[in-house]
C-alpha positions as CSV (number, residue, x, y, z in Angstrom):
1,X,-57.2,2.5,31.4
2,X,-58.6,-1.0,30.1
3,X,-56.0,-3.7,30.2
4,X,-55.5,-4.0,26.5
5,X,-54.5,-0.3,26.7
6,X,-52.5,-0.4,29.2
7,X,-50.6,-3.6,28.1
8,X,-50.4,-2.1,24.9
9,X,-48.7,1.1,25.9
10,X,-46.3,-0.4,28.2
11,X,-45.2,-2.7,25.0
12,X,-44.8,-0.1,23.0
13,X,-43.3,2.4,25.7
14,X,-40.3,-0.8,26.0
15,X,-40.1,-1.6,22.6
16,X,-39.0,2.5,21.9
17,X,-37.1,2.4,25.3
18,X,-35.0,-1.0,24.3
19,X,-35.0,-1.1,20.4
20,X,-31.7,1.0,20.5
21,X,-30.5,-1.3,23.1
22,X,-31.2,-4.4,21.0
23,X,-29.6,-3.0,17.6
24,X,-26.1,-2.0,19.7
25,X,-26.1,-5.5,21.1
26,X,-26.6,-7.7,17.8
27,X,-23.3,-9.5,16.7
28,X,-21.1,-7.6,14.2
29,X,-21.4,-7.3,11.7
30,X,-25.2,-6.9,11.4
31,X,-24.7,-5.4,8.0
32,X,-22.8,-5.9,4.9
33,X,-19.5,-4.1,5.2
34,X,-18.6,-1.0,2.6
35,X,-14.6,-1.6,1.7
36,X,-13.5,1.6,0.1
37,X,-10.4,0.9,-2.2
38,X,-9.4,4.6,-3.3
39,X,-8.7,3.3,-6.7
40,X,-10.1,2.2,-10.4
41,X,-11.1,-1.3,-10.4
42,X,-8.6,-3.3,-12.2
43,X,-5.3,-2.8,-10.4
44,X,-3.3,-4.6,-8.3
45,X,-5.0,-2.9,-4.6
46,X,-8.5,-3.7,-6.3
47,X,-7.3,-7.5,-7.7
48,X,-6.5,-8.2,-3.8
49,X,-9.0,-6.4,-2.4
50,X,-11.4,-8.5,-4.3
51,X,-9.7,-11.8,-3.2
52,X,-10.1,-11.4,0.3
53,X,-13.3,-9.9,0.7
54,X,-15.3,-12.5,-1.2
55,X,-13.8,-15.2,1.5
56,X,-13.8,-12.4,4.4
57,X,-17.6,-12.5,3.5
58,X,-18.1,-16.6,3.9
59,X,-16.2,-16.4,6.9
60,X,-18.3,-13.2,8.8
61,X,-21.5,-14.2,7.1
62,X,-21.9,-10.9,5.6
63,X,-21.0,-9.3,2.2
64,X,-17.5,-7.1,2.2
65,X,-18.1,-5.3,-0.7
66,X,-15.3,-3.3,-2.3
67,X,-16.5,-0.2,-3.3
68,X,-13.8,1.6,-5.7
69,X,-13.6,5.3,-5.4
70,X,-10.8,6.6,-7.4
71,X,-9.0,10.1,-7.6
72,X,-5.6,13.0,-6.3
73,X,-3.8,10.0,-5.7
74,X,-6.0,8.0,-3.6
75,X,-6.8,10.7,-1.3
76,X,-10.2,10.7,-2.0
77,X,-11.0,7.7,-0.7
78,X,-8.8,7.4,1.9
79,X,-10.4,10.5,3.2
80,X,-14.1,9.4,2.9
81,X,-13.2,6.4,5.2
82,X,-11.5,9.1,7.7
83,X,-14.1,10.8,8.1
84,X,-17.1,7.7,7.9
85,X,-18.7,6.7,11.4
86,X,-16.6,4.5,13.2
87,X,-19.3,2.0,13.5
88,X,-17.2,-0.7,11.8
89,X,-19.4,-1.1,8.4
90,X,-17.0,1.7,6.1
91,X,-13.3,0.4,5.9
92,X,-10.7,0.9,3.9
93,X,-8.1,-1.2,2.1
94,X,-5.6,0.0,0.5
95,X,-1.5,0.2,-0.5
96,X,1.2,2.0,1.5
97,X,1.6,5.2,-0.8
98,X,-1.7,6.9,0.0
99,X,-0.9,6.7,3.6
100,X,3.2,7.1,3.6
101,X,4.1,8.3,0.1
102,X,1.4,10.4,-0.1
103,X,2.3,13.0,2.9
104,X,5.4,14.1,0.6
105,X,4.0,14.5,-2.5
106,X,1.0,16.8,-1.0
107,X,1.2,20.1,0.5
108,X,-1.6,19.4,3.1
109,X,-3.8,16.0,3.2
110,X,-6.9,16.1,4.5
111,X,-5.8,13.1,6.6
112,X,-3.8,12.3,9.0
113,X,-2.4,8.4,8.6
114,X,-1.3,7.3,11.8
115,X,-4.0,9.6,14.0
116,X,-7.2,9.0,11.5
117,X,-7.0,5.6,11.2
118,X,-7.5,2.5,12.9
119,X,-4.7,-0.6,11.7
120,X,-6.9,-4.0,11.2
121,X,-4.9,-6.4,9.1
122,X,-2.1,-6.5,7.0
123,X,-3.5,-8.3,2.9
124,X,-0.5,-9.1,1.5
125,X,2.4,-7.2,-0.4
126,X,3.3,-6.9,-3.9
127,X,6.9,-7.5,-5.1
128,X,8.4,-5.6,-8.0
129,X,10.3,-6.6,-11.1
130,X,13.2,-4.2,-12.8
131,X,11.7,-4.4,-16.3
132,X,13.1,-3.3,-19.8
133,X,12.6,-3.3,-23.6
134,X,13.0,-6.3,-25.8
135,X,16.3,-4.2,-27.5
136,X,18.1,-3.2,-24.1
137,X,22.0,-4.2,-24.6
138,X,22.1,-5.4,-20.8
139,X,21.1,-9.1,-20.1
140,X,22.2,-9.1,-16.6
141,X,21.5,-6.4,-13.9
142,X,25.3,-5.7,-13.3
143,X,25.3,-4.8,-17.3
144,X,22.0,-2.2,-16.9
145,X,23.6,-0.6,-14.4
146,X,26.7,0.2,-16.2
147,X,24.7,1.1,-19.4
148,X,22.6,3.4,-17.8
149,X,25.3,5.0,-15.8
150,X,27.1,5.3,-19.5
151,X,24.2,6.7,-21.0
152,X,22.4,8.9,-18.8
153,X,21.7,11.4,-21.8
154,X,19.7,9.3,-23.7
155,X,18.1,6.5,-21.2
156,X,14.6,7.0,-20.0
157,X,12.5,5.2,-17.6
158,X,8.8,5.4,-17.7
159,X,5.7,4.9,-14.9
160,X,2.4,4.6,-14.3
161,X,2.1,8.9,-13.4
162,X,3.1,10.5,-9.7
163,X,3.2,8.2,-6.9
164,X,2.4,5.2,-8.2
165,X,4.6,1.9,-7.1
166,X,6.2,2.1,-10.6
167,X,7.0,5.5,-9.7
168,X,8.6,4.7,-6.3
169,X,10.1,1.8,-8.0
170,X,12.0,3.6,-10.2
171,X,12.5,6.5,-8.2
172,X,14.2,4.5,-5.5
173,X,16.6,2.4,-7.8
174,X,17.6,5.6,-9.9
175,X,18.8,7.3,-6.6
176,X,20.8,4.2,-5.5
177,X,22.4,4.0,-8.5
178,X,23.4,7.3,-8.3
179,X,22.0,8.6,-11.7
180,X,19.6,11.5,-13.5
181,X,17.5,10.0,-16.4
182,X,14.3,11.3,-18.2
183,X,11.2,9.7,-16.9
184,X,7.9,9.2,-18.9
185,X,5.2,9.4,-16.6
186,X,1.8,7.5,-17.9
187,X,-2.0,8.0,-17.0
188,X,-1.7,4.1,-15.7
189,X,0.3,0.9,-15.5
190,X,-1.3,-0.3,-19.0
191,X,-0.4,2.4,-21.5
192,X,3.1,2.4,-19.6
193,X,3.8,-1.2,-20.0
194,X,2.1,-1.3,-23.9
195,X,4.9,1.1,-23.9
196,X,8.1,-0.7,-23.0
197,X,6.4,-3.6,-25.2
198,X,6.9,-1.5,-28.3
199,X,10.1,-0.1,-27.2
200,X,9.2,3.7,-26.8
201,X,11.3,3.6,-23.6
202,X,13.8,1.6,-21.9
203,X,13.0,0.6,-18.6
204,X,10.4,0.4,-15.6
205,X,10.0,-1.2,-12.1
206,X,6.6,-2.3,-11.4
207,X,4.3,-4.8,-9.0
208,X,5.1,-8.3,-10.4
209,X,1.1,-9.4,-11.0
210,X,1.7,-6.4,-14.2
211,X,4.3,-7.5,-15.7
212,X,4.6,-11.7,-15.3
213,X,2.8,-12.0,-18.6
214,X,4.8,-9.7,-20.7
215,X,8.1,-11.1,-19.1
216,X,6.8,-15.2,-19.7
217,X,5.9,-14.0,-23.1
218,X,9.1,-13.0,-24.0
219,X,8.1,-9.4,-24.5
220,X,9.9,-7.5,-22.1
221,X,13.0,-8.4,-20.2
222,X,13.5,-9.0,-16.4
223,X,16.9,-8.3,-14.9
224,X,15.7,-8.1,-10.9
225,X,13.4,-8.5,-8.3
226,X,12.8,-5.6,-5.8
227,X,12.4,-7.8,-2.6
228,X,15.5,-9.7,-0.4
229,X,14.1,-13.6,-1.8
230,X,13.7,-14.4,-5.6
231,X,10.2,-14.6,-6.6
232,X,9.1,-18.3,-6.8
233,X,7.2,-16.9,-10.0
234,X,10.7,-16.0,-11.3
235,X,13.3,-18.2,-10.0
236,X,16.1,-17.5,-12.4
237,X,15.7,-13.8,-12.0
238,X,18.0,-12.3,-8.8
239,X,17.1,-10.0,-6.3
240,X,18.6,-6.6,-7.2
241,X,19.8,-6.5,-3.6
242,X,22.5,-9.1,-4.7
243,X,23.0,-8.5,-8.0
244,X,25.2,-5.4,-7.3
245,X,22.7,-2.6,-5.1
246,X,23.3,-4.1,-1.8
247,X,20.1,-2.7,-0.1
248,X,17.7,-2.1,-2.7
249,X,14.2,-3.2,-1.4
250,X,10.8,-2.0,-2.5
251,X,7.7,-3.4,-2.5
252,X,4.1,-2.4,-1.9
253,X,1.8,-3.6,1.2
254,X,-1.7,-3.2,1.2
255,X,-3.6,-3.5,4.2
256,X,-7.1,-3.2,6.0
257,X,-7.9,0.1,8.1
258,X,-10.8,2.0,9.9
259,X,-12.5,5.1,11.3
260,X,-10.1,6.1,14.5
261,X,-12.4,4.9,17.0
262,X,-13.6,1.8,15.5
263,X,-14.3,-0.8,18.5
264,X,-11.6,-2.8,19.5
265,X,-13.5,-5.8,19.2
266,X,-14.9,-5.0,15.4
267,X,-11.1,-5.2,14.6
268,X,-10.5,-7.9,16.2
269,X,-13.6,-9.8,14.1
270,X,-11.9,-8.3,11.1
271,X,-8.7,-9.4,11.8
272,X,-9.9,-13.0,12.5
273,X,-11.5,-13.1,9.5
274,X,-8.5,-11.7,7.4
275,X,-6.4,-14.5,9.5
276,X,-8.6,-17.3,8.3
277,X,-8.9,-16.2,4.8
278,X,-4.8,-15.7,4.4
279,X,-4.8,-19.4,6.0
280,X,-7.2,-21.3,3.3
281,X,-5.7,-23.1,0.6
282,X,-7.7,-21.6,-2.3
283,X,-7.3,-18.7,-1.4
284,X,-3.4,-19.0,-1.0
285,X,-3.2,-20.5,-4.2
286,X,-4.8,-17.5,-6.1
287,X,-2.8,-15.1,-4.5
288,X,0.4,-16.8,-5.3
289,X,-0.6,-16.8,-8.7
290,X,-0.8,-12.9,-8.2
291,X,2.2,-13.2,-7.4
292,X,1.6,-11.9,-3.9
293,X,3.7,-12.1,-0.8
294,X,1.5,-13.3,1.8
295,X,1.8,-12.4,5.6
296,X,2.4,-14.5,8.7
297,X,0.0,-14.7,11.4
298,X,2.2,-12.4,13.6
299,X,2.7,-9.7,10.5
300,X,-1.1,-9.6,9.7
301,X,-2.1,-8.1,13.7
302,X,-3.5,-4.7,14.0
303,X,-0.6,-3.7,15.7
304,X,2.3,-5.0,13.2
305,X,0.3,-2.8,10.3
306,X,0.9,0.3,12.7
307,X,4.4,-0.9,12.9
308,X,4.5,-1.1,9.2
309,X,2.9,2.2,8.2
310,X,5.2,4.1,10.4
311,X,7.9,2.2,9.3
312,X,7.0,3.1,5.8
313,X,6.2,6.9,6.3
314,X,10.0,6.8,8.3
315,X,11.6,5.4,4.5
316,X,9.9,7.0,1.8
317,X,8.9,10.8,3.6
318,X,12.5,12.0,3.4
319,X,13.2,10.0,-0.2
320,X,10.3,11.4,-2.2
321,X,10.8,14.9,-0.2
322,X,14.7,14.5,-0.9
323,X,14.0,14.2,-5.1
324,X,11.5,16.6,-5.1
325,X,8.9,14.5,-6.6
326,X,5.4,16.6,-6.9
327,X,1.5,15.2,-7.7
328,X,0.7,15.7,-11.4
């Protein structure tokens, strides 16, 4: 064989033997990174999602792009990213009710939450707001809950369909008060709220980014906050927890997660990157304005979001099972 040949084979011969070599060694992520957010764009998960990404992407030095992939509840794209290769470039983000809530309300998911996924990062967590209508006698929480326990007949709370954080919201405060009112479920957080604007129901609990607006334009009324600390967003507003339901806390997380399997390291890149972006100043400053509840360093580990999902599954299993809430 003349030399040229025989160089020429060998090159090629390592170039097939090593190329597979070379592509598992490059740096992650080689690739832009598909974020699945198993929702329409718009909402609350999606708002966040959005946030964090575009700054996750400066930081890794490639694009996180959210990809939105809606339907049953979330499942849909929960599942997808259950089921994706666990090479670290499909992820998920998403809020607690697909992976807790959701394992009430559905006979059989085809996921499993704590065995299917891998924990990365905790985003932040939405705080709710006890809502009602312009026309509502009560001006104070302690005065709500005495009306609606006086008027369980005719009071009716609404929400944004089966499952959703309104749903939860209200589902959670209507059991601690110890009352049975007609609920209005909605195909979405907008036509709900258009509807307590106008009256056609009386109240609703809901993340605080949907309803700040309404509330600051005088629109709607708010008589609590969901979480143990007032809302800096609301500081004359109390926390139902001390305004008479000792122990009423909801709110929603949302968090990062992955294929089980996903390399430790990839996570630990992701959580890095989620770490630095919590910690910039811009970015704190827009979430704030979302109203979101940002995490500490030690809350936003891999292993405090497996804390949290089970902690979550432990809480709101046995509820939603317990009022025998089904999907639409």
């Amino acid at each position: 064989m003349k030399r040229r040949n025989l160089l020429a084979a060998v090159g090629a011969a390592s170039v097939t033997g090593l190329a597979p070599a070379v592509l598992r060694a490059q740096a992650y992520p080689a690739k832009p990174i598909s974020v699945v957010v198993p929702f329409a764009a718009g909402g609350p998960t999606d708002a966040l999602a959005r946030v964090l990404c575009q700054k996750m992407s400066e930081v890794m030095g490639q694009q996180l792009i959210v990809e939105n992939l809606g339907g049953a509840g979330g499942t849909i794209g929960v599942n997808k990213v259950a089921k994706a290769n666990n090479d670290g470039y499909t992820i998920l983000f998403t809020h607690m009710g697909t992976l807790a809530v959701n394992i009430a309300l559905y006979k059989s998911l085809p996921y499993d939450s704590q065995k299917d996924l891998e924990p990365i990062g905790l985003g932040g967590t939405n705080p709710m707001v006890l809502v009602t209508k312009k026309g509502l006698p009560a001006k104070t929480f302690p005065e709500f809950m005495e009306y609606v326990k006086a008027n369980q007949k005719k009071v009716q709370y609404g929400m944004a369909g089966i499952g959703s954080a309104s749903h939860l919201g209200g589902l959670m405060l209507n059991s601690m008060m110890k009352v049975e009112v007609l609920e209005i479920p909605y195909k979405g957080t907008g036509p709900a709220l258009n509807d307590l604007v106008s009256g056609q129901f009386d109240y609703m609990v809901d993340q605080a980014v949907n309803v700040l607006a309404q509330i600051n334009s005088g629109n709607i009324k708010a008589l609590g906050v969901s979480t143990l600390k007032p809302l800096p967003q609301l500081p004359n507003v109390p926390t139902i927890d001390s305004a008479g339901l000792k122990g009423y806390e909801v709110s929603i997380w949302n968090g990062f997660f992955g294929p089980k399997g996903m390399s430790k390291d990839q996570i630990a890149k992701l959580n890095d990157a989620l770490g630095k972006t919590l910690a910039d100043p811009a970015v704190s400053k827009r979430l704030t304005e979302l109203a979101v509840d940002l995490p500490s360093k030690e809350e936003a580990t891999p292993a405090a979001l497996g804390t949290q999902l089970k902690a979550s599954i432990d809480k709101w299993v046995p509820a939603v099972k317990a009022a025998g809430v089904k999907p639409e």
